[in-house]
N, C-alpha and C positions, 0 to 999 in steps of 0.2 A: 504494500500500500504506500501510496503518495502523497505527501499532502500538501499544498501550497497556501500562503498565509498573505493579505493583506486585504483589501476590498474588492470585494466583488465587482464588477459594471459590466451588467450587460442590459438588453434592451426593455428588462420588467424591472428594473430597479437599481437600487446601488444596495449593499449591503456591506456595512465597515467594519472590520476587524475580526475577520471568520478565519477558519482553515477550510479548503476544499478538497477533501478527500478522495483520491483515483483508486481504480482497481481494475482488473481485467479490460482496461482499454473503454472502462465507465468513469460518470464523474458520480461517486456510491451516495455523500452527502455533504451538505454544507453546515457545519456546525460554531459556536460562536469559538475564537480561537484560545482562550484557556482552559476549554476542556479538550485539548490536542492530547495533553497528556493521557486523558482515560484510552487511548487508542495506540494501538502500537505500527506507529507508520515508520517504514522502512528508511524514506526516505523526505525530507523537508526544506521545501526551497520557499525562501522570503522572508517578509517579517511587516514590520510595522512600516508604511509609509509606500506601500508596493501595491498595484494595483491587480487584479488577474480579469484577465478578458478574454469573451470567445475567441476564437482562433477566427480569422479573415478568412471567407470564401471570395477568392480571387475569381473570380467568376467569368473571368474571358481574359485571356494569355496567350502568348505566342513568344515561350518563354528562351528557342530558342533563339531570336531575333535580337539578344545582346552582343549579337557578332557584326549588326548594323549600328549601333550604337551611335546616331551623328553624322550619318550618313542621309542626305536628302532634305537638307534642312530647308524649311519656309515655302513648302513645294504644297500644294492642295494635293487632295486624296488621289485622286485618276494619274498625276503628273507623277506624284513619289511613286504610287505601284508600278506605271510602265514604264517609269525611266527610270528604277535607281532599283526600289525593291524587288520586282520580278525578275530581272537580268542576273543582279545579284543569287537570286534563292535558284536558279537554273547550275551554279556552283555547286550545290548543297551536295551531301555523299552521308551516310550512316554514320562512319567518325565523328567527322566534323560536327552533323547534328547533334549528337550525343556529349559532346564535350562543350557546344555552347549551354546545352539544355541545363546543363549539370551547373553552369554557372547561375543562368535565370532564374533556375530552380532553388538554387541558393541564396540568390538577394532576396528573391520573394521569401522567402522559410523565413531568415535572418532579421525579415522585417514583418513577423509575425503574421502569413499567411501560412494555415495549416491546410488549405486546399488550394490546387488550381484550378480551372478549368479550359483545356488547353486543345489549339484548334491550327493543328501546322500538317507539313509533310514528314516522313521518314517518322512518323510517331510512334513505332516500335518501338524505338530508340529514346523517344523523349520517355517512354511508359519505364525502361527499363534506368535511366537516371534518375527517376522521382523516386523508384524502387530504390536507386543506392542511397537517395539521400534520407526517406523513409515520410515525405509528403505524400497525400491524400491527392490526389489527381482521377480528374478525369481528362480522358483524351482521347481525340477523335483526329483522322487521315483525312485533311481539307480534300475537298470533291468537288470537281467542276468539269463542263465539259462543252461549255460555250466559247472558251479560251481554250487556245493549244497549248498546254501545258502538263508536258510528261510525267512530273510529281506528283501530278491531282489526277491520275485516273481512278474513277468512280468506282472499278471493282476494287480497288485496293482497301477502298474506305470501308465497306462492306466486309472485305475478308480480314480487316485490322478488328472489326466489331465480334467476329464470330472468334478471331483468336483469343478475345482476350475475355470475353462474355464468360460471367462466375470464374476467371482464373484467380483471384486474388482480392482480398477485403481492400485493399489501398488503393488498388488502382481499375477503374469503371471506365470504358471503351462509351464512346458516345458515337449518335454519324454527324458529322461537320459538311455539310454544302457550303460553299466558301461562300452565295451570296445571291441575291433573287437576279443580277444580270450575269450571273456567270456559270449559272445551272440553268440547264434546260427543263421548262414543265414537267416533259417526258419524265426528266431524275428525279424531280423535287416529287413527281405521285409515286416514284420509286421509293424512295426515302421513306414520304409516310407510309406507305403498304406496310415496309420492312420494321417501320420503325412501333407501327398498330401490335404485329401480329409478335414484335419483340419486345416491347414496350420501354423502346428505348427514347432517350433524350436524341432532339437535334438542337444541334448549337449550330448558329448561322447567323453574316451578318445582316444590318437590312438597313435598308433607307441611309446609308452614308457618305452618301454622294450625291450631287443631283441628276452626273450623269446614269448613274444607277436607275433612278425615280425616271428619267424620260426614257432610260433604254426597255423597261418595264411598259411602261404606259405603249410604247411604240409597237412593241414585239405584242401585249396583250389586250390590250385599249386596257388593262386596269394598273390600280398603286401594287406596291410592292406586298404592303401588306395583304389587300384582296388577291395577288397573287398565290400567298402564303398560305390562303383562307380554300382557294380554288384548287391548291396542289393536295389538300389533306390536312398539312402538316402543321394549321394554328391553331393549337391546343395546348392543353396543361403540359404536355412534352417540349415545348419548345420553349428554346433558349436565345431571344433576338438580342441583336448587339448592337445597342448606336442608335438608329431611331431617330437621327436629328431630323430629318424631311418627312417624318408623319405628317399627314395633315390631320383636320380635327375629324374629319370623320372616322380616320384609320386610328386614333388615338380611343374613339370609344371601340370598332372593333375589335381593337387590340386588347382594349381592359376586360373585356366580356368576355376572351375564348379562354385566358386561365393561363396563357403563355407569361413569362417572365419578360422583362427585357433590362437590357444590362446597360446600365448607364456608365460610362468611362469617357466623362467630361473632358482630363485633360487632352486626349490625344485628339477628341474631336472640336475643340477650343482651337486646339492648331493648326490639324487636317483643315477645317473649315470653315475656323472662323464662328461657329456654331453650336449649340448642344442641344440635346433632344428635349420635347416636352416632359420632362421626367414628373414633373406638378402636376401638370394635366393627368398623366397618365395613374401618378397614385393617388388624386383624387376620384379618378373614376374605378380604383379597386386594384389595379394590375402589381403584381409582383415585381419590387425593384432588386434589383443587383448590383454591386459593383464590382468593377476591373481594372485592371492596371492595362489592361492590352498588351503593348508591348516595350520593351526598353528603347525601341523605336519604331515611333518617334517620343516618347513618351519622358525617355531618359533615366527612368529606374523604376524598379517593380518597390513600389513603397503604399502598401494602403495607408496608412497615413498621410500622405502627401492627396491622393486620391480623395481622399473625404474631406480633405481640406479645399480642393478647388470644388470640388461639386457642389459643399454649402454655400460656397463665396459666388461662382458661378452663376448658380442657380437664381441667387438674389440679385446682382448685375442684371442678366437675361430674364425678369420676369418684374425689375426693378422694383422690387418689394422686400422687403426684409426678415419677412414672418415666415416665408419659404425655406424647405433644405433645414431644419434646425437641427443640431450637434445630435441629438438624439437621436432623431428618424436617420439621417445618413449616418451614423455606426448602426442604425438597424440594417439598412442597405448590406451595410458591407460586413455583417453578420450572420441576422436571420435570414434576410431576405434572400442572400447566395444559396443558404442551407435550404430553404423550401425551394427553389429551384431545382438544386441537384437531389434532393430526395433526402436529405438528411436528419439524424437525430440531432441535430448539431445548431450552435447559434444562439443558445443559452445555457448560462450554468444553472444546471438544474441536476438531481439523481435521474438516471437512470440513460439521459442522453451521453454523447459523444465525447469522450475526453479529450478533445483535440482544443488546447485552453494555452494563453499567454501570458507569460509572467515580466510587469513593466514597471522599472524601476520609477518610481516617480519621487524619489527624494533629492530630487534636484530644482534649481531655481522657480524655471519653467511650471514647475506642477503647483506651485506655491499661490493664493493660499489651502488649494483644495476642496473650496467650497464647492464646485461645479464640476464634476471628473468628466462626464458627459462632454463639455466645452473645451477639458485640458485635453481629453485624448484627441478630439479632431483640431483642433487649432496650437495646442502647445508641443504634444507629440511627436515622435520622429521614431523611426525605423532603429535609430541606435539606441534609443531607450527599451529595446527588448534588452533581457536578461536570459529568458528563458520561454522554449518554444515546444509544447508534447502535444503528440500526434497520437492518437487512438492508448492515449496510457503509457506512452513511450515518452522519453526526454529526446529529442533529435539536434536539439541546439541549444547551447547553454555556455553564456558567455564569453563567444567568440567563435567555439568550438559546433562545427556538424558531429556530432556523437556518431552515428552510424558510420563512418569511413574515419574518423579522429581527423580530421586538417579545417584550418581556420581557412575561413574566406580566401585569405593569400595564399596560404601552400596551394587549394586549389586552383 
């Protein structure tokens, strides 16, 4: 047994000065912290002035894409993909993938994401790095077949889903269509067939572009969304990313079929200049998420950084203040991840996930404590992890990946 000591925060409350006790890869109870003693825990990380928080579901990643890192700078969405990012990822080989993944995978851990949810090619590879580093991942072989592109062929995606379907508690195969203009109808009724009679997630993105939205409209007189709607596949199974070019009718659509959609402000603040109706959208009911995307153009897998611009963001772009509050966006990029992917996960509670963060906050920045909700999105930072467990496991713990022993550098 495990127990970690300091405040609880997660999205049903705050609770000061507990232990929360692990087992079998559960979190078993939360008790007030001087009767730690009546219990005979193995092991005890924290103390007084330390915060413990669900673990981030990282909710759309392309975690090995830290090998772009700076590469394509100031360029809108369509211009970076066909001129810097596609050329580039035609390079890509198995090694290669597997040795950036292993880095991504590692900022995100290091910066307290105990899921990903990850949407590239060669994903074998990315499935079997999240295995050495011993993160929660899902991950799906991006699909497309509107585009000539040899990495994204459509059986692969499929035959990555059936290898890896019940091989392993950590790691969950998803199917990834890269994107409503670069799947054909034909794929996307394929997908949902595959996806009904498997009842698997698709993670896909949507409306990120606006060439996207007129290639859409063009090829089917409809939006992307009623595309999505018309293929099968908008349902509680899907996982949409991005979302900035909903219009309002496809935002009520959206909220009514039960699909998720992943908000990752910063990279599309960049790409576009823009961000999705995320207000609209969980005013009318829909499941939000957050993501880092990618380290590019993003420039680091850091939820915290993440839930800091989508608060600020959101209030800019909707010029209101009472939007995005510190609360609901760590709900986003908590619960919200975890009911997406199907998870017990996303509050400290008995019986759910132990996949839990342990955050130093005895430093300036957290001071005076009144408001943890406010410290963790706005005072926060990726280096204020201490301590990172994944299903009851310790996997990183002060400096240190546990499962292969090398700090950030030696890798």
């Amino acid at each position: 047994m495990i127990a970690l000591l300091g405040t609880v925060v997660d999205s049903a409350g705050i609770r000061r000065d507990v232990a929360v006790l692990v087992g079998g890869g559960r979190i078993l109870d939360i008790i007030p912290r001087d009767r730690l003693r009546e219990y005979n825990a193995d092991e005890v990380y924290g103390s007084e002035g330390y915060l413990i928080l669900p673990g981030f579901v990282n909710s759309h990643t392309h975690v090995a894409m830290s090998k772009f890192r700076g590469l394509g700078e100031d360029r809108p969405t369509e211009e970076w993909l066909n001129d810097v990012i596609w050329p580039a990822e035609l390079e890509w080989n198995p090694k290669e993938i597997r040795r950036w993944a292993l880095l991504g995978i590692a900022e995100a851990l290091a910066n307290g994401s105990t899921t990903i949810n990850d949407h590239y090619f060669f994903a074998d590879e990315i499935a079997k790095a999240a295995q050495e580093l011993g993160i929660r991942a899902f991950i799906g072989q991006t699909m497309m077949d509107e585009v000539d592109f040899p990495l994204a062929k459509p059986e692969e995606g499929f035959r990555l889903f059936k290898r890896w379907e019940r091989k392993s508690d950590l790691i969950k195969p998803t199917l990834a269509p890269h994107a409503t203009n670069t799947v054909s109808f034909e794929l996307m009724e394929e997908i949902g067939e595959f996806a009904r009679e498997r009842d698997a997630l698709v993670h896909v993105h949507l409306s990120q572009s606006r060439g996207e939205v007129e290639t859409v409209k063009r090829r089917y007189g409809i939006t992307p969304a009623g595309y999505l709607e018309r293929a099968g596949v908008l349902n509680e199974r899907l996982i949409g990313v991005h979302g900035v070019y909903l219009s309002g009718k496809e935002v009520e659509l959206y909220s009514g079929s039960g699909a998720t959609l992943v908000h990752c402000s910063l990279s599309m603040a960049k790409l576009e200049g823009r961000i999705a109706p995320i207000i609209e959208l969980a005013e009318n009911g829909a499941n939000i998420a957050l993501g880092n995307d990618s380290p590019n153009p993003v420039g680091l897998m850091d939820m915290f950084t993440e839930m800091r611009f989508a608060a600020v963001l959101n209030k800019v772009w909707r010029k209101r203040t009472d939007v995005a509050s510190a609360k609901e966006v760590f709900r986003w990029a908590t619960l919200g991840g975890a009911r997406a992917l199907r998870l017990k996960a996303g509050l400290i509670k008995p019986g759910y996930l132990a996949d839990l963060v342990l955050l130093n906050a005895r430093k300036p920045q957290f001071l005076p404590g009144e408001n943890p909700y406010s410290h963790v999105v706005y005072s926060a930072r990726g280096s204020d992890v201490e301590l990172v467990m994944v299903n009851g496991k310790v996997v990183y713990r002060n400096g240190l990946f546990t499962k292969i022993g090398k700090t950030p550098e030696e890798l």
